[in-house]
C-alpha positions in Angstrom: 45.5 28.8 161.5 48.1 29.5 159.2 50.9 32.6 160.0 50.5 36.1 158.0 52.8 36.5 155.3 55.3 39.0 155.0 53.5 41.2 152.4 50.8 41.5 155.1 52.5 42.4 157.8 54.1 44.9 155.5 50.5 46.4 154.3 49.0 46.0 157.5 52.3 48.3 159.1 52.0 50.7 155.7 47.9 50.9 156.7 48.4 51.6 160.8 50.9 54.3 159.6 48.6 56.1 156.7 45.8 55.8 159.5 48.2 57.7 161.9 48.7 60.2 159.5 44.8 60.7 158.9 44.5 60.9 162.0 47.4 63.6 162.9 45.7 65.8 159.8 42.3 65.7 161.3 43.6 66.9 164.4 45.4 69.6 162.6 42.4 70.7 160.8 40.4 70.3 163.9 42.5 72.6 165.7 42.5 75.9 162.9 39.0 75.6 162.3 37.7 75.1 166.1 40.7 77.1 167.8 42.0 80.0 165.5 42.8 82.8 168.5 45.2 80.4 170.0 48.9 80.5 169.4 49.5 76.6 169.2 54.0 77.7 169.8 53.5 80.0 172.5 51.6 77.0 174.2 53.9 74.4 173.1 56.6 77.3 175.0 54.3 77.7 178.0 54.1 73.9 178.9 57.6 72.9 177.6 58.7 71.2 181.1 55.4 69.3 181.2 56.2 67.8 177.3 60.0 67.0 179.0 58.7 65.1 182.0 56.3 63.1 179.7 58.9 62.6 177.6 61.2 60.9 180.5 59.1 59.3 181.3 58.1 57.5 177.8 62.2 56.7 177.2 62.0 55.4 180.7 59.1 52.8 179.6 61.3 52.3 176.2 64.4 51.5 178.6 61.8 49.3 180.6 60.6 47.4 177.6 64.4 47.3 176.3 65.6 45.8 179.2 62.7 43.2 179.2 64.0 42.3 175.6 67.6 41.5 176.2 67.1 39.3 179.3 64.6 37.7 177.1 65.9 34.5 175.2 66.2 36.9 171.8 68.0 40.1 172.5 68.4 42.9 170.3 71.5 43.6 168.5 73.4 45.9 169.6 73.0 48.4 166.7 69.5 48.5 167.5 69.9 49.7 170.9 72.7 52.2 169.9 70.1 53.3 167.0 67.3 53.8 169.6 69.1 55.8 171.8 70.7 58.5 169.4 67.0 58.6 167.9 66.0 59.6 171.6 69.9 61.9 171.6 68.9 63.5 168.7 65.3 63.6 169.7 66.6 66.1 172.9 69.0 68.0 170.8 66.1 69.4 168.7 64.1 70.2 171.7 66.7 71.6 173.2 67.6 73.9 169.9 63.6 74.6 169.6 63.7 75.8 172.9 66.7 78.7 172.2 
């Protein structure tokens, strides 16, 4: 069996993410039409510590899967890593301004 080109790796990535968009809209829609007395920010308020703890908790499983990676024969540049982790940085900053 022969390797998948690049182009489709490319459309199957561009697919999985239009999908996850669909799917993020249906949700949205789902939610106004079947839910219109509840205040989805005061909720989002309300449970904020829960979304923080499952939060850690997913950066931990990144830091897992990172660490994983560079004992593996192929690390990650070093760039990447720095990149992920001011994604998560800037990730916590918004939160934390959301939260004010």
């Amino acid at each position: 069996m022969s390797r998948p080109s690049k182009k489709r790796k490319i459309l199957t990535a561009l697919l999985a993410g239009v999908l996850a968009f669909i799917a993020l809209l249906a949700c949205g829609v789902a939610f106004v039409t079947y839910l219109p007395g509840v205040n989805l920010n005061d909720w989002f308020r309300t449970t904020a510590n829960y979304w923080l703890l499952f939060r850690l908790f997913v950066y931990m499983g990144v830091g897992i899967l990172l660490y994983f990676l560079q004992r593996s024969s192929s690390p990650l540049p070093r760039k990447v890593i720095v990149f992920i982790v001011l994604a998560f940085a800037l990730n916590e900053g918004l939160n934390l301004l959301y939260r004010l």
